[in-house]
C-alpha positions in Angstrom: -159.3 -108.9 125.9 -155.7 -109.1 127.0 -154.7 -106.1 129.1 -152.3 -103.7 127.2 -147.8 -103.9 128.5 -146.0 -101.0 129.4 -142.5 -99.9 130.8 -141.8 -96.7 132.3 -139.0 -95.3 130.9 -137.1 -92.6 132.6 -134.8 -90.3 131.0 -132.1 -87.8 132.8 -129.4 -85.6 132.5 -126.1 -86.2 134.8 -122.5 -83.8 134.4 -119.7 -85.9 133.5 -116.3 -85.1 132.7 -116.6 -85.8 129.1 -120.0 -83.6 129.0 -123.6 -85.0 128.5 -124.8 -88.3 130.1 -127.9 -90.3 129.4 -129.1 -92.8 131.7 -132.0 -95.3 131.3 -133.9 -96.9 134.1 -136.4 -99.9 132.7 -138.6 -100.9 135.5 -138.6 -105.0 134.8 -140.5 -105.6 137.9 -143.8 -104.5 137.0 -145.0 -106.5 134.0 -148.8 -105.7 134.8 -148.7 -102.4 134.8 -150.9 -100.1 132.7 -149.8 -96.7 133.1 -147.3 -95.3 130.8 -144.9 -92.6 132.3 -143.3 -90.0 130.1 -140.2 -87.6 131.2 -140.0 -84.5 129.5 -136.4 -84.5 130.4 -136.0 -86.6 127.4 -137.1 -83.9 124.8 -134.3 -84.0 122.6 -131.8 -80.8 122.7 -132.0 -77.7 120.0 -128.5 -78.1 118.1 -129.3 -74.8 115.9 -126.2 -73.1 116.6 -128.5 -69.7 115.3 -130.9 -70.0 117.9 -131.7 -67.5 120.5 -131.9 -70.3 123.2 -128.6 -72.1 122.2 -125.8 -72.0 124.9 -122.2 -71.3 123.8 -119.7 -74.4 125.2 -118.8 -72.2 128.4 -122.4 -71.6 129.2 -123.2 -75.1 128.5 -120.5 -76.4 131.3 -121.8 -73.7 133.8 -125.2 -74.8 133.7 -124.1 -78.7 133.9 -122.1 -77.9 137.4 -125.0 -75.8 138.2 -128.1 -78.3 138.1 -130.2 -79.3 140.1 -130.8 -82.9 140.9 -133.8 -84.4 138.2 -137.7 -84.1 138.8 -139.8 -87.6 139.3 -141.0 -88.1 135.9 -144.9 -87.1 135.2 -147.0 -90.2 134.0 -149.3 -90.0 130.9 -152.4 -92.5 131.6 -154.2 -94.7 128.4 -157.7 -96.4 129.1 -158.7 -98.8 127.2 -162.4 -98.7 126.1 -164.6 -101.9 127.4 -167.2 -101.9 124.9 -168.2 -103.2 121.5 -168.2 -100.7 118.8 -171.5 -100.6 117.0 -172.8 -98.9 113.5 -174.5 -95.6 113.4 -178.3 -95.5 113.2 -179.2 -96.1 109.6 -175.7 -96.7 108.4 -176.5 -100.2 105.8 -179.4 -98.0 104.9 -177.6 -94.6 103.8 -174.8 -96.8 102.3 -177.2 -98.6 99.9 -178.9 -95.8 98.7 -175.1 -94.4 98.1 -174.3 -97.5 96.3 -177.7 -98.0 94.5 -177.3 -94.1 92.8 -173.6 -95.0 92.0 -174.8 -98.3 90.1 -177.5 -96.4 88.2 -174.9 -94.1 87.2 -172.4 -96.4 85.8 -175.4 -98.3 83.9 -177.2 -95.8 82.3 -173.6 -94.0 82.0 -174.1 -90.5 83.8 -171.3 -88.6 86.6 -171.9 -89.8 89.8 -171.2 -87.2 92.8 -170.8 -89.6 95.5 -167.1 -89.6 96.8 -166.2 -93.4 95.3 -163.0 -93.7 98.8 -166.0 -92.9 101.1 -168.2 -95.6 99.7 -165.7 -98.5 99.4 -165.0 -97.3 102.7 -168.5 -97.6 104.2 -169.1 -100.9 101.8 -165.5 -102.3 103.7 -167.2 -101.3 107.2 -170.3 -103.2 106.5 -168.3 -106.3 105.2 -166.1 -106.6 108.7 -169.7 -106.0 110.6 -170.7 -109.2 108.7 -173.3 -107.5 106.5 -171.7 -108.2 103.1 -174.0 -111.3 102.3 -177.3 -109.1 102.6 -175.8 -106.3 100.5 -175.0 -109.0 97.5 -178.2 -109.8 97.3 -179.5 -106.3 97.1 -176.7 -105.8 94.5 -177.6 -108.7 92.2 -181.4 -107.8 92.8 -180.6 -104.6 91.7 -178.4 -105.4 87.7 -181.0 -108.0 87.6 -183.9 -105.1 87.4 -181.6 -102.5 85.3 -181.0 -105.8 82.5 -185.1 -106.1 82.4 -185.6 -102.5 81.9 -183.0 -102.5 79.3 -184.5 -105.6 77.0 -188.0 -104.0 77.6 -186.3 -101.2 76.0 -185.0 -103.6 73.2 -188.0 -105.2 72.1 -190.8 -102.9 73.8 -192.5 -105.8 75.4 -191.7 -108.3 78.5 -188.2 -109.3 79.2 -189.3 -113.2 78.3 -186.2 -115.4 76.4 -188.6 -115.7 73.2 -188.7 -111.9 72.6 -184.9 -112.0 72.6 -184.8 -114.7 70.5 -187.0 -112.3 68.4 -184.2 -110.3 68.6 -181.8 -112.5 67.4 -184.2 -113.5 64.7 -184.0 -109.8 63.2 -180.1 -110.3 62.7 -181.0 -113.0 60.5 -183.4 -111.1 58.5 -181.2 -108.4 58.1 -182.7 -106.1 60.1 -180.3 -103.2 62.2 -179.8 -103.7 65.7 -177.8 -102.4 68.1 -175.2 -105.1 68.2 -172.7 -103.4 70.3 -175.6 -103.6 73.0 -176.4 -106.5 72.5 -172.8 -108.1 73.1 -173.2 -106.1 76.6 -176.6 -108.0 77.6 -175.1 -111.4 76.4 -171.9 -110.7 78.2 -173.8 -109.7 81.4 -175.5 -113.4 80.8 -171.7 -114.8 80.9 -170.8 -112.7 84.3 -174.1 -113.9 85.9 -173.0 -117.8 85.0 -176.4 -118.0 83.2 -175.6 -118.1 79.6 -174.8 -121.8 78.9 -178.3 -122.4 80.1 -180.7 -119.6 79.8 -179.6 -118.6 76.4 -177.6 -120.6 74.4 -178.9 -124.0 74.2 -183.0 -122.8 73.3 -180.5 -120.2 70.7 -179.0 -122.8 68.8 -182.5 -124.9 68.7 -184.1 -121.9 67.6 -181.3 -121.2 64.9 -181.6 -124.8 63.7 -185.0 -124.4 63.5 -184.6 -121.0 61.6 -182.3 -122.4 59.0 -184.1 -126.0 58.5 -187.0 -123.8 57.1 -184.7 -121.6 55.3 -182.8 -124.6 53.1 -186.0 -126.7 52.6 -187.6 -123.1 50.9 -184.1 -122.1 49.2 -183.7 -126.2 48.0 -186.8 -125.3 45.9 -186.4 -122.2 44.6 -182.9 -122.2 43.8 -180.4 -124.3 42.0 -177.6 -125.8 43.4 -174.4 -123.6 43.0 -177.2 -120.3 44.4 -177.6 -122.8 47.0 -174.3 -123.3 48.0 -173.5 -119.3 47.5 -176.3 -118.6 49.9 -174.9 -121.2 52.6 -171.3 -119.7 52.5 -173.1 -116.4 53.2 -175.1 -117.8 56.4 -171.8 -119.3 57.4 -170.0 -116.1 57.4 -172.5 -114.0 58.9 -172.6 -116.7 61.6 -168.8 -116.0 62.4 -169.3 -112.1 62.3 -171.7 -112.7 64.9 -169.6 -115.3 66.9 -167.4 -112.6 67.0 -169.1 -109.4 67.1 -171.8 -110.2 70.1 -172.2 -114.5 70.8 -169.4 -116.0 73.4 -166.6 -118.1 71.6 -168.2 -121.4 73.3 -170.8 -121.3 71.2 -168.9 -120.7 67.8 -168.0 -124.9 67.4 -172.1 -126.2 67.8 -173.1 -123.5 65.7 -171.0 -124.0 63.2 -170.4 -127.5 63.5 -170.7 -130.0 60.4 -173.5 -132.8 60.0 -171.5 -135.5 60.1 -169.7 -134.4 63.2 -172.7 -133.9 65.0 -173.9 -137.4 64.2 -170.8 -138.8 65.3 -170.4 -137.1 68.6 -174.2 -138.2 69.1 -173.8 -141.2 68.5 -177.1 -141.4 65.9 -176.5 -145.2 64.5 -179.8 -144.8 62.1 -178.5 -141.3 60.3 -175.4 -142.7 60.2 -176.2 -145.8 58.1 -179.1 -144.0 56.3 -176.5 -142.0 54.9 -173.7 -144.7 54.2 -176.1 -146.2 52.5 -176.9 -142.7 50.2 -173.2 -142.2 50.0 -172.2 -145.6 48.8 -174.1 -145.6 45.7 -171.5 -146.4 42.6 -172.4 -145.2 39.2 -173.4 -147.6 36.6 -171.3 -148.6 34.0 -172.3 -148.2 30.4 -170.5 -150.2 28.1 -171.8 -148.2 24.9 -169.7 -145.2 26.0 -166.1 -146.9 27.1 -164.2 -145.4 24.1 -165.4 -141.9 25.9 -164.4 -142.9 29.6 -160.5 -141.9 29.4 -161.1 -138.8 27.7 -163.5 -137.7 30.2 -161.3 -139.2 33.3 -158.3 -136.5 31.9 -160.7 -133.8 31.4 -161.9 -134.8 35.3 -158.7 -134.9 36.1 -157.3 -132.0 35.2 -160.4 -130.2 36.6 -159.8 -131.2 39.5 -156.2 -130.2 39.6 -157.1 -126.6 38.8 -159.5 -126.3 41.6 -157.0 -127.7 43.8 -154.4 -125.5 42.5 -156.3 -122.2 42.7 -158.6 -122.6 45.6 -156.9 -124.8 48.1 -153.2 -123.3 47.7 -152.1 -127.0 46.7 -152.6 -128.3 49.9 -150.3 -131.7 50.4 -153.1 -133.3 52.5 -156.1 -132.2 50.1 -154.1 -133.7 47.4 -153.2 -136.7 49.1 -157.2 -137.3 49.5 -158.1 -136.3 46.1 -155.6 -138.6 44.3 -157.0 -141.4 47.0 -160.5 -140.9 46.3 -159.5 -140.8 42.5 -158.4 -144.3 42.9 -160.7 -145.6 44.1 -163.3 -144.8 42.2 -161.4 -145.9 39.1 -160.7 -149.4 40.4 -164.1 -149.7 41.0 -164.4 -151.0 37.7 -161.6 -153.6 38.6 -159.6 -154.3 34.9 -161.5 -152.6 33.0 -160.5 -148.8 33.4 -156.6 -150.1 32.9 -157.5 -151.8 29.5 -159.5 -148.5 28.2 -156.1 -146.8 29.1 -153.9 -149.0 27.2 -156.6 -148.9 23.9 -156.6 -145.1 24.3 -153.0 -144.9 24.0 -153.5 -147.7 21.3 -155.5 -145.5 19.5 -153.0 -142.2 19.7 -149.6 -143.8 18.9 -151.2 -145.9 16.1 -150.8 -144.4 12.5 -154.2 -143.4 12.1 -154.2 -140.8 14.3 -154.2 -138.4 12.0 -154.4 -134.1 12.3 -152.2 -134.3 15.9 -149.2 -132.8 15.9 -146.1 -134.1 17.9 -146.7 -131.6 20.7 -150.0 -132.2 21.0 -149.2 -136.1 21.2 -146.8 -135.7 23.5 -149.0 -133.8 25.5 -151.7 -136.0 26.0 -149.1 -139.1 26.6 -148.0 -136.9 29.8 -151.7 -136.7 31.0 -152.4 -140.0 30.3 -149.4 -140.6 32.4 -150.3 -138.6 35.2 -153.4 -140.5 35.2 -151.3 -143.8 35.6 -149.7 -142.7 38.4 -153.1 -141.5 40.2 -154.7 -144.6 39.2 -152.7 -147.6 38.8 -149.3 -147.1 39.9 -149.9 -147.7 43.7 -152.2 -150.9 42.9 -150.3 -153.8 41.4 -152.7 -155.5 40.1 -153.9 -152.5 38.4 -150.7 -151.6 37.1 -150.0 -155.4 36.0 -153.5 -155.3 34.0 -152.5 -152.2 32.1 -149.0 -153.4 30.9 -150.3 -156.5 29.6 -152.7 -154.7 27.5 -150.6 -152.0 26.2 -147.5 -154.8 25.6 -150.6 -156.8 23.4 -150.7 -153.6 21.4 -148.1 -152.4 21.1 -146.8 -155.9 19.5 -149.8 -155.2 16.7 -148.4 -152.1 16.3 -144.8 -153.0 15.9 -145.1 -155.8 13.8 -148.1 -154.4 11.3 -145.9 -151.4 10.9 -148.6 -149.5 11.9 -147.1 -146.7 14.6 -147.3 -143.3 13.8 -144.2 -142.4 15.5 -141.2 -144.8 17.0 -139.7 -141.4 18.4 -143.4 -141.5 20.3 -143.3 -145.1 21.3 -139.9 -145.1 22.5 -141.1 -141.8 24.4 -143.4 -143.2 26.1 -141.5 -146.2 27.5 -139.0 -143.5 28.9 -141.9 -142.2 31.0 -143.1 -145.5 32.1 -139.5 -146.6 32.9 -139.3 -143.3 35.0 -142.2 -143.9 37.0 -142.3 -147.6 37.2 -138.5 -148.7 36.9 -136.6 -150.5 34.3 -138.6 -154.0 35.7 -141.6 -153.0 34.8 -140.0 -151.6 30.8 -137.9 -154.7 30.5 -140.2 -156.9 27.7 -141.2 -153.5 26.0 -137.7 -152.1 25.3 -136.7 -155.9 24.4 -139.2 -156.2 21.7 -138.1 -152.7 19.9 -134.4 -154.7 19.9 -136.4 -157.3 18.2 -137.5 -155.4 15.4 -134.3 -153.5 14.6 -132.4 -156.9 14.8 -134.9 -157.9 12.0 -134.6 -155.5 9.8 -131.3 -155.9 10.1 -131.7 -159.6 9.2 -134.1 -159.6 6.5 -131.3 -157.2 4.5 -128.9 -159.9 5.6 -131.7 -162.3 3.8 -132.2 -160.8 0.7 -128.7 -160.6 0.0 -127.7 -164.1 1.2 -127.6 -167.6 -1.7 -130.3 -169.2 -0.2 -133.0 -165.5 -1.2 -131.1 -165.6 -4.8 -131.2 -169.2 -5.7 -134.2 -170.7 -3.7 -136.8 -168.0 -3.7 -139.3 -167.8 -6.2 -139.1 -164.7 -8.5 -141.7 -162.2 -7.6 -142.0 -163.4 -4.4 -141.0 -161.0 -1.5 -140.8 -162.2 2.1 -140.0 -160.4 5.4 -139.6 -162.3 8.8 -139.7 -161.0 12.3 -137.7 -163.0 15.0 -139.5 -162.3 18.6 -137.8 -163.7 21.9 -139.9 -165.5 23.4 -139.9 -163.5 27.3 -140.8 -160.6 25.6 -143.4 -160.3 23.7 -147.7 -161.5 24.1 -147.8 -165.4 24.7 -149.3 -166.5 21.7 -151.4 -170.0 21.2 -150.3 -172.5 18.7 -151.7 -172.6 15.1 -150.9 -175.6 12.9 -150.5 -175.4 9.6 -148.4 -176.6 6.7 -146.5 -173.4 4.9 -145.7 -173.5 1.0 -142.4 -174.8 1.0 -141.1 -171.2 -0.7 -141.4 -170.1 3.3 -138.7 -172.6 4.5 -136.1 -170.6 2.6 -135.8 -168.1 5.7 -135.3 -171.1 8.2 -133.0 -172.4 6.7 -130.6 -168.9 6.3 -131.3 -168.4 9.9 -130.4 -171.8 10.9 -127.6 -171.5 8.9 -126.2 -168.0 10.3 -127.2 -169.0 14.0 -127.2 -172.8 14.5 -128.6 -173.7 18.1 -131.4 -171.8 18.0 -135.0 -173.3 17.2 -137.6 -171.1 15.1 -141.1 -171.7 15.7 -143.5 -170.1 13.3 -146.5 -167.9 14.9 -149.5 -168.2 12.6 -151.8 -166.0 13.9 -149.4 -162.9 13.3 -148.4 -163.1 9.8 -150.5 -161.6 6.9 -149.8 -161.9 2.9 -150.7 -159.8 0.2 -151.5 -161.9 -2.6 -152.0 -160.8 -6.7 -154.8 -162.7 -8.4 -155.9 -163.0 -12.3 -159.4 -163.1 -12.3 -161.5 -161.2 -15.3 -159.3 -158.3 -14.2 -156.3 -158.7 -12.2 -156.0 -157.0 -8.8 -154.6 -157.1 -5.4 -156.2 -158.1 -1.8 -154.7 -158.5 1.2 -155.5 -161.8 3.2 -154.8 -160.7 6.8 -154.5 -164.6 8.1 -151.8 -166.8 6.3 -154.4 -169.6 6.8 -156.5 -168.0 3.6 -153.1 -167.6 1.5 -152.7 -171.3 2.1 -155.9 -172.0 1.0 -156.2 -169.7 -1.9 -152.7 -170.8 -3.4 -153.8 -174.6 -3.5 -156.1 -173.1 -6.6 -153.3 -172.8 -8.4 -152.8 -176.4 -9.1 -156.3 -177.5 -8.6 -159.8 -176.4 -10.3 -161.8 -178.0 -7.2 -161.2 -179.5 -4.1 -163.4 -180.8 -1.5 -163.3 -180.1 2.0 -161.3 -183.4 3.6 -158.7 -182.6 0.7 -157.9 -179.5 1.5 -158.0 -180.2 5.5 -155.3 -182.7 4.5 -153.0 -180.4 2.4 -153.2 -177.6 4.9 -153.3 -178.9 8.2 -155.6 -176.7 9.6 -157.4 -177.6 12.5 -160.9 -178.8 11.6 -163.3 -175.6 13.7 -160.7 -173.3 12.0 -160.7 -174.5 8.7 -164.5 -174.2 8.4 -164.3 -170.7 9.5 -161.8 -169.8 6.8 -163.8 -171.7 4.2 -167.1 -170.0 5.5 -165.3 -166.5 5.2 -163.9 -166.9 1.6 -166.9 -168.8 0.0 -169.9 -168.1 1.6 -169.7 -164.2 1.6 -173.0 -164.2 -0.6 -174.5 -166.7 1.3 -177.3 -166.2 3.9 -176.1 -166.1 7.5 -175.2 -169.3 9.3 -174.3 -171.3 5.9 -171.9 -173.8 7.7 -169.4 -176.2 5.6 -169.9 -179.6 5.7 -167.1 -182.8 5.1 -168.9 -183.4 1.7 -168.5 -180.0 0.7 -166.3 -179.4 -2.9 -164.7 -175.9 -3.8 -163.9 -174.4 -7.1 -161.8 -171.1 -8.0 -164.4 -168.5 -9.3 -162.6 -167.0 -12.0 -165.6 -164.4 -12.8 -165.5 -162.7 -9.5 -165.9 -159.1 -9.4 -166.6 -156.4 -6.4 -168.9 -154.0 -6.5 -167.7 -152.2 -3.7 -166.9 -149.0 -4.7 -162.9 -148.7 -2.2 -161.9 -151.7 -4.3 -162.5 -149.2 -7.6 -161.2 -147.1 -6.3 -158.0 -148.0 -4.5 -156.9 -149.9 -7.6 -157.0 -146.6 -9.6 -154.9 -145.0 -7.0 -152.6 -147.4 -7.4 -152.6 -147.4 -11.1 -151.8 -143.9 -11.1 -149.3 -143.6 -8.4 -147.5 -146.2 -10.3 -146.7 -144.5 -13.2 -146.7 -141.1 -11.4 -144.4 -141.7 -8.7 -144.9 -138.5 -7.3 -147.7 -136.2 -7.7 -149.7 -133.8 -5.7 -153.1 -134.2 -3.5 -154.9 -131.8 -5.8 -153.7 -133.5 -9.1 -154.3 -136.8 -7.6 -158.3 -136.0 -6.8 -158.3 -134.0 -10.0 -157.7 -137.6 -11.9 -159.9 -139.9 -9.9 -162.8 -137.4 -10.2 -162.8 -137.9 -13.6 -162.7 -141.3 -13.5 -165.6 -141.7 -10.8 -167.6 -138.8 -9.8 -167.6 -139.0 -6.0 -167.0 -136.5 -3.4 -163.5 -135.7 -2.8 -164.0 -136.5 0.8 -164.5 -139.9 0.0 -161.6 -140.2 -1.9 -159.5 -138.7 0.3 -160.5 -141.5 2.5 -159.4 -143.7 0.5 -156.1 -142.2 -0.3 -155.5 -142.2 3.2 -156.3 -146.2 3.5 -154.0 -146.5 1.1 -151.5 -144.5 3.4 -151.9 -146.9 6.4 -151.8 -150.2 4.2 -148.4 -148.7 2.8 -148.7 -148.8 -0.9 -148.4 -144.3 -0.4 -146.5 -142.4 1.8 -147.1 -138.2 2.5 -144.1 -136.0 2.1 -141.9 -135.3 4.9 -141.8 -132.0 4.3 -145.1 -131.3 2.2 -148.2 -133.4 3.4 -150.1 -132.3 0.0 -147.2 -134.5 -1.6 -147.5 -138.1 -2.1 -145.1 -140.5 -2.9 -145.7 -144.0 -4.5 -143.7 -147.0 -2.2 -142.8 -149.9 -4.8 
């Protein structure tokens, strides 16, 4: 040890003219020196002008002239002690048991009369004496014996990790615990730096364990939405216990999903076994297409609500939903976009009856939003649908057969709006088609060429169709009555340039025939008018002459023969080249809607105007049916044009000349 430095210092008092005078004398010489010397000279002087002993100024300069020369200054000696310091006799001991009672008290929470200074003290003194390993131990040994004693007061038996599992297990059966206790053991397991492995991986083993049982017995007894209800209780008792008593570590594997778990294990088997469960696609019935879009919007729409009121419209669930959507509608390919364009087919065609325009207009916009979910963000998709609904909607333009142009012309709006004036182009150019002729056939029927050249009795109305817009149509040849070639020549005549090329396969006739009683059909192919009205000049015909005057092509002309003259024939009668014809001028119908329709007719023709309940009053008198079924055929009636309702009575109907 490194001897102690000291300086004497000396300290004295000498007269000087101006008063006091201190004077120090270091002794520099002696750096080795241990003694320490002290003048009491130095005391400082009692300025307390009250004091007994204070001098006045006079005094004070008296006594300076009158003192006597200073004393050798009296030296104050410090030893420094040699030896080690050392504990007292049973010090560790005394100082455990101190610290033993004070741990015991904090535990079982009671006062603790040991002074807490004195015992950090005495724990400090036995740290700098290098004892502080030996008293960890006795600390640790020491909690470690209070948490056994505490769960053998939990469970009543040994502190083994099952019975606490046992424990844990109560939760689950809703048994009360103390859980406030509980978090304090499991937190103790965290201080210690056991918890991760003494407790909470056999607890999540023994909670999979627990629940594995649990859903195979509630899978069994229960049906699925009780199921489900009893798994979102599990999972939120699971968080109240994450919270209440279990470390937040152990919150993401015990509430982690399946599919998680396989990924982040990397289980290659699971994972295909349940692609492979996953990836099933339902089967396609054919028998119930006509129901598929209804039941896609009522899907639809479902799913929308739940998304609306349980997920707060979240962007990204709705992003996944309308995903998912799509794809399991163009699983199907073609067909889901051709069911689309038949169902609107169906609703914007005029027999559509008992919807009102709202509730038209209503299921257009669904149908709609199911276009945009569906096919909008597939081109192919989308390209499938407008060919289909441009196919029908021709039918329906040039048969006259839309319930609504305000509808049709609706509906293009909302396609334009979602897919662009592009994708609208053909449709709006075939409406222009149709009001140009109209427009035309008045021009017709006033023109020289209606007057002078067209048989009286005949009437004759022409649509003109640009070619880029409507449905490509195949070729049908076949030689017209020359009464037709009236309109091509007016049109030529009013636009020259242009070339006119007659489409076949769209036109239908309505044709009067005098038979025992004389009625009206309608032949729906011009290729059967052409047939028929080569009887007028003929009695019989065979097959090659007829082939010649018509020009029909030879598969379709056996068709047409098969379908006018071998009605009462057994299936499969085909026509052969040496087959002759001959106008049956004895034919009748016993089907009961051709009765019936020409009654209407008759009546309605020399009514004009009459009422529904008049109307079925008549006919019920004339054949006693149901008046359902002759409402149904008032209403065929309706679509074929020869009646019209009232516009603003429905009960009302109107004959159309």
């Amino acid at each position: 040890m490194t001897k102690a430095k000291s300086q004497a210092v000396a300290c004295s008092l000498e007269p000087n003219k101006k008063g006091l005078h201190h004077r120090h004398h270091h002794n520099s010489n002696n750096q080795n020196a241990t003694d320490v010397v002290f003048d009491p000279s130095c005391m400082p002087l009692d300025d307390d002008p009250n004091s007994a002993d204070a001098l006045s100024p006079a005094t004070a300069n008296l006594s300076l002239k009158k003192a006597t020369p200073p004393q050798p200054a009296k030296k104050l000696v410090i030893k420094l002690v040699k030896a080690k310091p050392t504990l007292p006799a049973n010090f560790e001991d005394e100082t455990w048991a101190k610290l033993k009672s004070a741990i015991n008290a904090i535990f079982f929470k009671q006062p603790n009369s040991c002074d807490m200074e004195k015992l950090y003290q005495a724990v400090i003194t036995l740290c700098l004496h290098r004892l502080g390993g030996r008293l960890y131990q006795r600390i640790e040994k020491e909690c470690e014996e209070l948490m056994s004693v505490a769960l053998r007061s939990l469970v009543g038996q040994s502190p083994d990790l099952v019975v606490f599992l046992s424990l844990v297990e109560k939760c689950w059966l809703g048994e009360a615990i103390d859980r406030t206790l509980l978090n304090h053991l499991l937190k103790m397991f965290t201080a210690l730096g056991i918890y991760s492995g003494s407790f909470e991986k056999p607890f999540l083993e023994h909670t999979s364990e627990f629940y594995a049982a649990e859903g195979t017995k509630y899978i069994q007894q229960y049906d699925v939405p009780d199921y489900l209800k009893h798994v979102e209780t599990r999972l939120h008792e699971e968080h109240e216990r994450c919270v209440l008593y279990l470390d937040a570590v152990t919150r993401k594997p015990l509430i982690a999903t399946g599919f998680m778990m396989l990924m982040e294990g990397h289980r290659i088997e699971d994972l295909r076994r349940m692609y492979s469960l996953f990836s099933r696609i339902m089967v396609i019935d054919e028998e119930k297409d006509k129901d598929m879009v209804p039941f896609l919007l009522e899907f639809k729409a479902s799913l929308d609500s739940i998304w609306e009121e349980c997920f707060s419209k979240n962007e990204t669930l709705c992003i996944h939903i309308r995903d998912a959507f799509e794809y399991l509608i163009n699983l199907c390919q073609n067909r889901p976009a051709e069911l689309v364009a038949k169902f609107l087919d169906e609703k914007l065609h005029t027999g559509n009856k008992g919807t009102s325009k709202e509730e038209l207009e209503c299921t257009l916009d669904k149908v709609l939003v199911l276009f945009r979910d569906t096919f909008l963000m597939v081109n192919k998709g989308k390209d499938v649908f407008e060919a289909f609904y441009r196919k029908d909607l021709a039918k329906r333009l040039l048969l006259g057969k839309s319930a609504s142009i305000d509808a049709e012309k609706s509906m293009i709006s909302k396609l334009k709006t979602e897919c662009g004036s592009q994708f609208t182009n053909k449709l709006e150019g075939m409406f222009k088609d149709i009001e140009l002729s109209k427009e035309i056939n008045e021009s017709f029927k006033q023109s020289s060429q209606a007057r002078t050249k067209l048989p009286s009795g005949i009437e004759m109305s022409v649509h003109v169709l640009t070619t880029g817009y409507w449905p490509t149509y195949p070729p049908t040849v076949l030689r017209l009555p020359c009464e037709l070639n009236v309109y091509q020549e007016f049109y030529l005549s009013k636009y020259s340039g242009r070339h006119l090329m007659w489409q076949n396969s769209l036109g239908h006739c309505v044709l009067k025939a005098g038979f025992l009683k004389v009625f009206s059909f309608c032949c729906r192919l011009p290729s059967k008018t052409v047939v028929l009205m080569l009887f007028n000049d003929a009695e019989k015909l065979s097959f090659l002459d007829i082939k010649g005057s018509t020009s029909i092509e030879d598969k379709e002309l056996r068709r047409t023969l098969q379908s006018l003259a071998c009605g009462k024939f057994p299936k499969g009668r085909d026509v052969e080249n040496d087959d002759s014809f001959v106008f049956n001028d004895g034919f009748s119908s016993p089907l009961f809607r051709i009765k019936v329709d020409a009654a209407i007719v008759r009546i309605m023709k020399t009514r004009k105007v009459l009422s529904h309940t008049l109307l079925i009053t008549e006919l019920i008198q004339q054949f006693p049916r149901k008046p359902t079924d002759l409402k149904k055929r008032i209403e065929s009636l309706i679509d074929r044009e020869y009646l019209e309702q009232g516009k603003n009575n429905p009960q009302i109907y109107n004959y159309l000349a």
